[in-house]
C-alpha positions in Angstrom: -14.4 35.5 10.2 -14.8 35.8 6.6 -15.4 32.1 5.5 -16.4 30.4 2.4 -19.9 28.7 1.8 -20.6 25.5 0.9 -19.2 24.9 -2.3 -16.6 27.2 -2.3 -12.9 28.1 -1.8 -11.6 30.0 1.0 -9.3 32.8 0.8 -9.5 34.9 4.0 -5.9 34.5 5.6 -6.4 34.8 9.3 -7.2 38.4 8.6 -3.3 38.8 7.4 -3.1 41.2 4.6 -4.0 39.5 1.3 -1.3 38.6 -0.9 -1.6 40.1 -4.5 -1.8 36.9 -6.2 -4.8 35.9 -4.2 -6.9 39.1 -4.6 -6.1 38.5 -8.6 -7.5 34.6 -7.8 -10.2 35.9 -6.6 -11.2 38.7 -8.7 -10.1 36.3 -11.9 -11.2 32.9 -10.1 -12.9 31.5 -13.3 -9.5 31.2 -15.4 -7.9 28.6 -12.7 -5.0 31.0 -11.3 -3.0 29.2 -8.2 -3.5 31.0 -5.1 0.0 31.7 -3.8 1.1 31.7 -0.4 2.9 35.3 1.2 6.5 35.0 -0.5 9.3 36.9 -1.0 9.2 34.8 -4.9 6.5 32.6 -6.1 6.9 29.1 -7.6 6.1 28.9 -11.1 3.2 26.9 -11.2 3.2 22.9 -11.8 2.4 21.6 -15.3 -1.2 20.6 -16.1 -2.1 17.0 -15.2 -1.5 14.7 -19.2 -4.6 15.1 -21.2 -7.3 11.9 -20.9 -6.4 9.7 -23.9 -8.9 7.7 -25.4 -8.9 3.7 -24.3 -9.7 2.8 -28.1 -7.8 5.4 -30.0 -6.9 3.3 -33.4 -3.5 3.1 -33.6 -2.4 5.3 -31.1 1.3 3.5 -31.1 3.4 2.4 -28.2 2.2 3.6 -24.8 3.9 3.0 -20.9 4.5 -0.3 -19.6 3.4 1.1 -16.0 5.0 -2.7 -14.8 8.4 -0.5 -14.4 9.6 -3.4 -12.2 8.0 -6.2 -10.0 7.4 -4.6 -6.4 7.9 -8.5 -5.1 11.7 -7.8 -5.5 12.5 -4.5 -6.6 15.1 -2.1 -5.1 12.5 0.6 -5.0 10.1 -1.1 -2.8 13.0 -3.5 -0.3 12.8 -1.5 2.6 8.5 -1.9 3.1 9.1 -5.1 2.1 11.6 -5.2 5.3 10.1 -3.1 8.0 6.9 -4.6 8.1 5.6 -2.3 10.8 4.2 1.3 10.5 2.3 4.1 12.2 -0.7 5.4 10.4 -2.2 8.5 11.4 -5.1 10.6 10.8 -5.2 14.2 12.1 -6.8 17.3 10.5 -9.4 19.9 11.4 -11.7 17.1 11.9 -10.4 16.8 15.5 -10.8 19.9 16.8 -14.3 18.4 17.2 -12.7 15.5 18.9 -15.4 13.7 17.8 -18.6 15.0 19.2 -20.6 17.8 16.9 -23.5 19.9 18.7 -26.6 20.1 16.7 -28.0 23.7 16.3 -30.8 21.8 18.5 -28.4 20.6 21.1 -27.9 17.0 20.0 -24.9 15.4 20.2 -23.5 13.8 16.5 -20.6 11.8 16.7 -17.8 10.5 14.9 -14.3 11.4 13.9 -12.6 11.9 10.4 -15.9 11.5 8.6 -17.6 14.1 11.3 -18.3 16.9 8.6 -20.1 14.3 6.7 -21.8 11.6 8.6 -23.6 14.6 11.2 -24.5 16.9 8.3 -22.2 19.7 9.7 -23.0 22.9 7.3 -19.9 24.1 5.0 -19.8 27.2 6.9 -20.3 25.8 10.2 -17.0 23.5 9.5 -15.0 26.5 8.3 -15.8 28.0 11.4 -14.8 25.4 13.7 -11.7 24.6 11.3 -10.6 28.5 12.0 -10.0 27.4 15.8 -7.7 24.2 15.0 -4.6 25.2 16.6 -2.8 21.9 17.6 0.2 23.8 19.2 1.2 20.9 20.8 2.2 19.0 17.8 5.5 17.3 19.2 7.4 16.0 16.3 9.9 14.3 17.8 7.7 12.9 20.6 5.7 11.3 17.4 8.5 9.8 15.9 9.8 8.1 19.5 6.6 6.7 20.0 6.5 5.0 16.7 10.6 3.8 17.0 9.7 2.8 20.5 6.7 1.0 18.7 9.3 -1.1 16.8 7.4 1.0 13.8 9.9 2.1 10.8 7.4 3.9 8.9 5.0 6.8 9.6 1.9 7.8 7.2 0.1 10.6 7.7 -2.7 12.8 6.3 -1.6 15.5 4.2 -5.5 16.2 3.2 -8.7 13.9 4.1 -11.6 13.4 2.6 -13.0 17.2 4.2 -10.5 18.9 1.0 -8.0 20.6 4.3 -4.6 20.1 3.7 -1.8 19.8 6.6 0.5 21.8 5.1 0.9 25.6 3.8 -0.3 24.6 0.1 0.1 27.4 -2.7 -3.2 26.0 -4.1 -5.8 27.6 -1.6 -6.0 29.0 1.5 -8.0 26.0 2.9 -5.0 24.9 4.8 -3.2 24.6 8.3 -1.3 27.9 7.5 -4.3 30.0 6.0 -7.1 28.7 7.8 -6.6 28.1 11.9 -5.2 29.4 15.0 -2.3 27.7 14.8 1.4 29.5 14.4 1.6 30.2 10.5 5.5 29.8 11.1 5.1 26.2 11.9 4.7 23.5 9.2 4.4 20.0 10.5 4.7 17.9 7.9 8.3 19.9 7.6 8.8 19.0 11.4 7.8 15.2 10.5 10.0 15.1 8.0 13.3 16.4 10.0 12.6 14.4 13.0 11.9 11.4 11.1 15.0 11.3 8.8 17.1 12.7 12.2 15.6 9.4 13.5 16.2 6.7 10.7 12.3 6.4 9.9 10.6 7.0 6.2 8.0 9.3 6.1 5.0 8.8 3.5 1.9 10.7 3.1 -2.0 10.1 3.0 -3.9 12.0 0.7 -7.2 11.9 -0.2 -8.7 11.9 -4.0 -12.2 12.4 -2.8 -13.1 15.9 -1.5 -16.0 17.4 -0.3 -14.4 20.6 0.0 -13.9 21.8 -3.2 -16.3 22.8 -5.3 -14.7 22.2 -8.9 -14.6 18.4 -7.6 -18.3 16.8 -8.4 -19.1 18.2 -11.1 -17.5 16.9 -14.5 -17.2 20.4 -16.3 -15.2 21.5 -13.8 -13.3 18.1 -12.4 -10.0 19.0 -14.7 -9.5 21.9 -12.2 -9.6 20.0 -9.4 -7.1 17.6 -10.7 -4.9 20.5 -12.0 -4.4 21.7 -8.4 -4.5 18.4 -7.0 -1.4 17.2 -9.4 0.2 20.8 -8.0 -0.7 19.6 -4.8 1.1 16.5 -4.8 3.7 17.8 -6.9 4.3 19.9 -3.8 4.5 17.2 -1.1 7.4 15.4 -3.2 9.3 18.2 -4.1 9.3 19.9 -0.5 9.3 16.9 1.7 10.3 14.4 -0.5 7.6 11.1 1.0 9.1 7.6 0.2 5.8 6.6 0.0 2.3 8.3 -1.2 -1.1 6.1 0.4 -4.0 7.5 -1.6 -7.4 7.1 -0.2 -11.3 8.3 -1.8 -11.3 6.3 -4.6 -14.6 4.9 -4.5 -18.0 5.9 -6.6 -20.0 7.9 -3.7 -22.5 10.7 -4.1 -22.5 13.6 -1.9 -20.6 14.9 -3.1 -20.6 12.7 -6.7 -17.0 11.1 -7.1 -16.1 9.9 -10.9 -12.8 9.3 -10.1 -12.0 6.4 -12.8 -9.1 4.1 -13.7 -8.3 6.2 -16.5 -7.7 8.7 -14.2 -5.9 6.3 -11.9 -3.0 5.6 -14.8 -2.8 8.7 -15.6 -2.1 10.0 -11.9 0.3 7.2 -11.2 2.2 8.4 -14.7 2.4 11.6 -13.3 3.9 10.3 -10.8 6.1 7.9 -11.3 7.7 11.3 -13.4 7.9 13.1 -10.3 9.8 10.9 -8.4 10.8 7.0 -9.7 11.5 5.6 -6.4 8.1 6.7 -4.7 5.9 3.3 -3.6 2.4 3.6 -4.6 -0.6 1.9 -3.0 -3.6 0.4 -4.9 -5.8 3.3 -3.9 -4.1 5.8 -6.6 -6.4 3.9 -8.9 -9.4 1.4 -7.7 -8.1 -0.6 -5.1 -7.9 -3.2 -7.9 -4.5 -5.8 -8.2 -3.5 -4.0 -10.9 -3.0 -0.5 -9.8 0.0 0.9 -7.5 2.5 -1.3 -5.8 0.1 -2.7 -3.1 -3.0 -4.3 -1.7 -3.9 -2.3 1.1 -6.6 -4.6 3.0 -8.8 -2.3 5.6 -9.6 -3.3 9.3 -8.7 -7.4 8.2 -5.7 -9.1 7.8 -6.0 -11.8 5.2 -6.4 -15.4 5.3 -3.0 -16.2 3.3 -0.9 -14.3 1.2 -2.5 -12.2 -1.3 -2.5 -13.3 -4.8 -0.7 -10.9 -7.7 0.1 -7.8 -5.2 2.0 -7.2 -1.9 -0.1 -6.0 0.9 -0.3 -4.0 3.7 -3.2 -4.0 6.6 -4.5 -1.1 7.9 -6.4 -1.2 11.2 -7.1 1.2 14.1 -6.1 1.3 17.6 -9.4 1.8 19.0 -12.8 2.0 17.0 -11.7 5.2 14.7 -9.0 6.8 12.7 -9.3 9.7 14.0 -9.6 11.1 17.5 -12.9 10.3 19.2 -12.4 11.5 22.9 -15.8 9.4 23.8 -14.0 6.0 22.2 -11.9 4.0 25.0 -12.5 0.7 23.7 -8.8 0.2 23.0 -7.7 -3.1 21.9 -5.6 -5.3 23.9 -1.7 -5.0 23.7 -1.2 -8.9 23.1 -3.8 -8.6 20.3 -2.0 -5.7 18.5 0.7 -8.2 18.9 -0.6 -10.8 17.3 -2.0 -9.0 14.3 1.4 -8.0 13.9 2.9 -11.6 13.8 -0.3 -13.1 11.9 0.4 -10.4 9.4 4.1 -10.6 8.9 3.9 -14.7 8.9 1.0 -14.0 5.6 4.5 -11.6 4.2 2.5 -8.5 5.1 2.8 -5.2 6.3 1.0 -3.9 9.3 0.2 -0.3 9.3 -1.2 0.8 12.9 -2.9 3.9 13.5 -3.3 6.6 16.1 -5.7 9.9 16.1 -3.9 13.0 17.6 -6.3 15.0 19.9 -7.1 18.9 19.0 -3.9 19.9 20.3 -1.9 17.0 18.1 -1.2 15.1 21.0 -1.3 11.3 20.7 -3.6 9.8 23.5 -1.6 8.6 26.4 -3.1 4.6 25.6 -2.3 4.8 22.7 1.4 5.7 23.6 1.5 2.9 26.0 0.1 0.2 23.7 2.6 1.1 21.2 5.6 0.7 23.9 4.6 -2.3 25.0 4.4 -3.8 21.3 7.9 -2.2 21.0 9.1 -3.8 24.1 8.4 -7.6 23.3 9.4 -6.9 20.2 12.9 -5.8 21.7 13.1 -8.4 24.0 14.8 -11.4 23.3 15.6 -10.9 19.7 11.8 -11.0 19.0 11.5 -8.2 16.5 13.5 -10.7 14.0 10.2 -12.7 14.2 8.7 -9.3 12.0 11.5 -7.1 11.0 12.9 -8.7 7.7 10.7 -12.2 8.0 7.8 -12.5 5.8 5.5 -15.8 4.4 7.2 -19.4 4.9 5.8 -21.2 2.4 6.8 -24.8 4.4 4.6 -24.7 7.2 0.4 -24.3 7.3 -0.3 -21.8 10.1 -1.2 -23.4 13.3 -4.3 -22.7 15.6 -1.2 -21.8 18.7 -0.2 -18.7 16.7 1.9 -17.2 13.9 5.2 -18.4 11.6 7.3 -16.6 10.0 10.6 -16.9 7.9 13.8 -15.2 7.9 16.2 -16.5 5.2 17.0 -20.1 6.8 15.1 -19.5 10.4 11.0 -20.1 11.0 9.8 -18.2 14.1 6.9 -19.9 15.7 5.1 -17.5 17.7 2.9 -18.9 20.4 0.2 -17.3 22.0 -1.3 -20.5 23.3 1.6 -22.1 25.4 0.7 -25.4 26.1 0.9 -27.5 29.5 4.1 -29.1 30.1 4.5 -31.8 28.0 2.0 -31.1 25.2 3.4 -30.7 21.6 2.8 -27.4 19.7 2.1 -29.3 16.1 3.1 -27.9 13.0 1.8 -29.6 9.8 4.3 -29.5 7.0 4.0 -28.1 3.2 7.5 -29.6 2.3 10.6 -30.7 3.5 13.2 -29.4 5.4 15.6 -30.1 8.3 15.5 -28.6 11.7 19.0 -28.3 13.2 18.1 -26.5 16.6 15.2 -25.2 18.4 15.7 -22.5 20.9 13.0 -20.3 23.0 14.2 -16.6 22.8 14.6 -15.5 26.4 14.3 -19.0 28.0 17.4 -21.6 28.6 14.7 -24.2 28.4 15.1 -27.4 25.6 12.7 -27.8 22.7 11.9 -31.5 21.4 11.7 -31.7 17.8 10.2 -34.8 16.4 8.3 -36.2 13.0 4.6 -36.7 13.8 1.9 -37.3 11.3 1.8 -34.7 8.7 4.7 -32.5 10.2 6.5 -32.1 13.5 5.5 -32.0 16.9 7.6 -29.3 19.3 7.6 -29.6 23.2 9.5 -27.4 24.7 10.5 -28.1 28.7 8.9 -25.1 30.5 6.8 -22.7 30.8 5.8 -19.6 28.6 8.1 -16.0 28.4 6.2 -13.4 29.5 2.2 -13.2 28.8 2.0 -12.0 24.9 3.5 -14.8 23.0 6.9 -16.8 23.5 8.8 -17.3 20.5 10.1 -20.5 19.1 13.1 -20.1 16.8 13.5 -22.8 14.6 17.2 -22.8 12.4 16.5 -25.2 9.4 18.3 -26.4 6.2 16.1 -26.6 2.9 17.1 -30.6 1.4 19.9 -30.7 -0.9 20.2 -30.0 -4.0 20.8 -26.5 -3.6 18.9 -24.1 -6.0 19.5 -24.2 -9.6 20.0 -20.8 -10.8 19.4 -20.4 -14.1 20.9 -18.8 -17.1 18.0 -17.8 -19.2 17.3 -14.6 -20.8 13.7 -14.7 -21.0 10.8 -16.3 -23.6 10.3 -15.0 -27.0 7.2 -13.1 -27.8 5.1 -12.8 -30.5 2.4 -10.1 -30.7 -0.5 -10.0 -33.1 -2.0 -6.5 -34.4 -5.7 -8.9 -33.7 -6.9 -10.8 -30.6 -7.1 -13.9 -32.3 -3.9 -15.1 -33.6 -4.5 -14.7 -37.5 -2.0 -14.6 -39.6 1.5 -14.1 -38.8 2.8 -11.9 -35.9 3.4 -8.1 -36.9 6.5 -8.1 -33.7 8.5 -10.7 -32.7 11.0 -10.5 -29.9 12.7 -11.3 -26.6 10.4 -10.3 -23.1 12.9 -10.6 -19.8 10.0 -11.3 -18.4 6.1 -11.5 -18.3 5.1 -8.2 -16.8 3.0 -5.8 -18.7 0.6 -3.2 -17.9 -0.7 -0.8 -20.7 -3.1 1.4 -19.6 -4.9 3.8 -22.0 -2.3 5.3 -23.8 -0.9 2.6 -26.0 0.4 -0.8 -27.0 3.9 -2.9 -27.0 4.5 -1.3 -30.5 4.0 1.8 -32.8 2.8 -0.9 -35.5 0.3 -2.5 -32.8 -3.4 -0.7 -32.1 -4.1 0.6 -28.4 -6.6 -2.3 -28.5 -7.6 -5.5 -30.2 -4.2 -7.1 -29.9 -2.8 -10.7 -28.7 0.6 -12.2 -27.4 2.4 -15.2 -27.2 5.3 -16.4 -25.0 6.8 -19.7 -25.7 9.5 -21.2 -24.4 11.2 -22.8 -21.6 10.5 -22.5 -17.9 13.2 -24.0 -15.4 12.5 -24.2 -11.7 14.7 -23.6 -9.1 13.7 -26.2 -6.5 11.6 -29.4 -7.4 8.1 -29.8 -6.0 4.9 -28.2 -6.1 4.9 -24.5 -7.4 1.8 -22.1 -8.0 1.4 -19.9 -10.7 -0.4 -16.7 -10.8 -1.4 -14.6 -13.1 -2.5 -11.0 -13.3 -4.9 -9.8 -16.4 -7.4 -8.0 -18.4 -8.6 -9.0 -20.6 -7.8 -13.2 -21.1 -5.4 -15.1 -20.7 -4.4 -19.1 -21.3 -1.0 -20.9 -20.0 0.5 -24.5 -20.6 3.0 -26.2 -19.1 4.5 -28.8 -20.8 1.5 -28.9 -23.5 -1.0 -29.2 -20.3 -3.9 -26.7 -20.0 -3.5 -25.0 -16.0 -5.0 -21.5 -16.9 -8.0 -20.7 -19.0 -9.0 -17.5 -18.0 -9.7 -17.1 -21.7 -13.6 -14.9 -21.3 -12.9 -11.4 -21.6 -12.3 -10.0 -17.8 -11.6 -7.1 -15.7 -8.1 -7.2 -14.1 -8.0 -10.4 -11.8 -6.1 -13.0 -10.9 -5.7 -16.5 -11.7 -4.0 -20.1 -10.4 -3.0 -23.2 -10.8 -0.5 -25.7 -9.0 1.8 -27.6 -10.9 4.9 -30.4 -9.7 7.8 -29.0 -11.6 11.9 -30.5 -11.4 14.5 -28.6 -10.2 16.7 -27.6 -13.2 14.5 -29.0 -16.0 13.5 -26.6 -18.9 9.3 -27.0 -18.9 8.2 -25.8 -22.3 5.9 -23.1 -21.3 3.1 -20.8 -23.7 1.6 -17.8 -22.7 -1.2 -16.7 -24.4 -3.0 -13.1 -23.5 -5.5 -10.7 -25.6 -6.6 -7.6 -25.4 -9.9 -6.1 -26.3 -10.6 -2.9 -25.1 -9.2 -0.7 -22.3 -6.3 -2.1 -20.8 -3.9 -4.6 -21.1 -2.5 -6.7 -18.1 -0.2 -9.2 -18.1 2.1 -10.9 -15.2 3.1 -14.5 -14.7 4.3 -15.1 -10.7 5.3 -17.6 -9.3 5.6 -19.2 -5.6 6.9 -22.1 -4.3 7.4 -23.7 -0.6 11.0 -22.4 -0.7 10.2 -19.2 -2.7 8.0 -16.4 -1.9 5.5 -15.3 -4.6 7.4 -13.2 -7.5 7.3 -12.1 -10.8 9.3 -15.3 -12.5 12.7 -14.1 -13.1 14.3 -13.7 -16.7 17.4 -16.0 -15.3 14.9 -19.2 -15.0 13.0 -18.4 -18.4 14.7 -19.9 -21.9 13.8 -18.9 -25.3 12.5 -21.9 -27.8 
């Protein structure tokens, strides 16, 4: 084997003559030349990644608003928002360890996707053992069945972990599935996910990893613009040749070993890139610093959250066992009734649940792993259960009880029990705000369901005895109090924007925002008369509520931000911040206009601005242009 060394890239080609362009790479690697794979025509290659632009460059005009929509309620992101349920999963050269590495001394290191790193395996070592992965049994279709029969509408897999080896026959090196293994260099399986997943009605998204340890341009700073040159080619090869509906980045983080600088700057300017590509892709938060204002989604790790989170949609994603991927020594694999109720605890919190299996050497998913995932796709299928996750999300009208989970879909709650009670013992449900409960039924069960006022909410006893041993679900059809909603006819607030951060003088712009959702990154302002930084806003107008009662609103910024309602103070986030969130609950009347002011600055960096709102009859969203009035 001819291999690379540690800090290097690796052209040997499973001793396959060498293509020309690769000898030129090699003999010419210092000027950058993309390492093409045997063709009859090469690609030409993808465009440099958009030069860094200075976060206080005076006057630098009007940049992006990356808020291109509100992923609460956007087209682009409805169907995540709707399946609710996805297979993660982590497979690459790490497993042909399986996760056990021998020591030259003839100890025993273990772990699974982090295996290079955490036992100290040599660079040249791993290339060796990488140069035996053949996972020839890679079933496709066997994958996608076991996430559909999973109740799963989504799979995410690793295109290229942390270890810098990417999945599929990349133009960009030779540190690949195709170019470095034993496996059939006809195959591609990211190409066989793909088919078998749109053949099967399921989207297919992709992990990828900022962070690697592979290359050698990566840690140092000198060199990092070469790394993200072929990592933009990288990506811009996943969407143009298997065109994901959904990119998870991962690697993020400040870590040493090696060093990883990867900033926010670097974050906006990625997510730019694209957002060019392909305008429909979902993002997660990870394409940036896991922080609220960066990509589509939250993407909580190994925990599902307490409530809803604040500002973003999330997703969880946890393991099956005690690793991503395969560790043939771990058989501590959790229960089937608590994968279940993960699922419902995160759907009822409006959620998605992202579940993950490790595919052994050979790319076979372990066998309890398969059977877990059936039997979460068979109570899901029984009874009409699935309805209790598929399309339900957050109710906003009930607290979550101690018995299990509730969910909404449109004018149903599904009460999920995992602790039925003895006969005759209410399941109580304490109430956030009104509504009517015109039936009660238990899905799979002929038996009644008492519905009556209690203390702070309603007490349900149903007449028998639990279905099945996972959790019996209670479907509750219900009727919101009349009036009905008042939709409004509003156009939006009327903005004023300052070329200082303190209001002086008079506004240089003044216009007409749909809405309050703005996020300038580095390369700009709202205007070509307005400096990159050092700027302020101010919305006035009118804000009308749908439904009357208590509503929250949230707001997303960097770097302050102040907001009244009806002259009262209920936000004063005014010290300059980082991008965070912010709260307050206020009792508002169904079709009155509430004179509202917004008031935001910006300082240096970025500027981030969003105004949600969330109600017991209305999940958390950007507030609509239709219930905002100008003065």
């Amino acid at each position: 084997m001819r291999g690379g060394t540690a800090g290097t890239f690796l052209t040997d080609r499973k001793e396959r003559p060498m293509h020309s362009r690769t000898a030129l790479s090699l003999l010419l690697g210092a000027a950058l030349l993309i390492v093409g794979c045997p063709s009859a025509q090469a690609d030409p290659a993808p465009p440099p990644p958009p030069p860094p632009v200075s976060a206080s460059a005076p006057g630098s005009g009007q940049g992006t608003n990356y808020a291109v929509d509100d992923p609460f309620t956007s087209a682009r992101t409805a169907w995540w928002r709707q399946d609710r349920f996805g297979m993660f999963i982590h497979f690459g050269a790490y497993s042909q360890l399986e996760g056990e590495y021998t020591r030259p001394d003839g100890t025993v290191c273990r772990d699974a996707e982090w295996i290079k790193r955490s036992c100290a395996v040599p660079m040249p070592e791993y290339e060796r053992i990488a140069r035996d992965f053949n996972p020839s049994a890679f079933d496709a279709e066997a994958v996608v069945k076991a996430a559909k029969d999973a109740g799963q509408r989504y799979i995410v897999i690793t295109s290229k972990h942390h270890d810098g080896y990417a999945m599929w026959p990349t133009r960009q090196n030779t540190w690949n599935l195709r170019d470095h293994s034993s496996f059939d260099s006809r195959r591609d399986i990211l190409a066989e996910l793909k088919r078998a997943a749109d053949a099967a009605g399921v989207k297919l998204g992709f992990y990828y990893s900022i962070w690697d340890w592979h290359d050698p341009d990566f840690p140092d700073p000198a060199t990092f613009p070469r790394y993200k040159q072929r990592m933009y080619a990288q990506l811009k090869e996943l969407i143009d040749n298997y065109d994901p509906a959904l990119l998870w980045f991962d690697g993020q983080w400040d870590a040493v070993n090696p060093v990883n600088r990867w900033s926010p700057q670097d974050g906006a300017e990625l997510q730019k890139y694209l957002r060019g590509l392909d305008p429909g892709l979902i993002i997660n938060n990870r394409v940036g610093k896991k922080r609220v204002v960066d990509g589509d989604y939250g993407t909580p790790e190994q925990t599902i959250p307490a409530a809803p989170v604040e500002g973003q949609p999330w997703e969880s994603c946890m393991t099956l066992n005690g690793h991503w991927g395969y560790a043939k020594y771990d058989t501590a694999w959790k229960p089937t009734g608590t994968l279940v109720r993960n699922l419902l605890d995160i759907a009822g919190r409006g959620g998605d649940y992202l579940l993950n299996v490790g595919p052994d050497r050979l790319g076979r998913i372990p066998g309890p792993s398969v059977d877990r995932l059936r039997e979460m796709g068979d109570w899901l299928s029984g009874h009409g259960r699935g309805r209790a996750v598929h399309g339900a999300g957050h109710t906003g009208l009930v607290a979550d009880p101690d018995w299990g989970a509730v969910s909404r879909r449109g004018n149903s709650l599904y009460a999920s029990v995992t602790s039925w009670p003895s006969t005759g013992t209410p399941l109580h449900l304490r109430v956030l705000a009104p509504f009517q409960v015109k039936s009660a039924t238990v899905l799979g069960s002929t038996q009644s369901v008492a519905v009556r006022r209690a203390g702070d909410g309603l007490d349900l006893t149903p007449s028998g005895g639990p279905v099945g041993t996972v959790a019996t679900v209670i479907k509750l059809d219900i009727a919101p109090p009349a009036p009905a909603p008042v939709v409004g006819t509003g156009r939006g607030l009327k903005a004023e924007i300052w070329a200082n951060e303190n209001f002086a003088g008079p506004p240089v712009l003044a216009r007409v925002d749909p809405t309050v959702n703005e996020s300038y990154r580095f390369d700009g302002s709202p205007a070509p008369q307005i400096p990159a930084d050092n700027f302020a806003t101010r919305w006035t107008g009118y804000l009308q509520p749908r439904h009357s009662g208590p509503h929250t609103l949230t707001t997303v910024s960097d770097d302050s931000v102040r907001v009244w309602i009806d002259g009262q103070l209920l936000i004063d986030d005014s010290v300059p911040h980082d991008p965070r969130t912010g709260r307050a609950t206020v009792t508002l009347t169904a079709g009155h206009r509430h004179a509202i002011t917004v008031e935001h600055t910006e300082r240096t960096g970025e500027a981030h601005m969003k105004l949600l709102w969330s109600s017991p009859y209305e999940s958390q969203r950007v507030i609509p242009a239709t219930q905002l009035h100008t003065p």
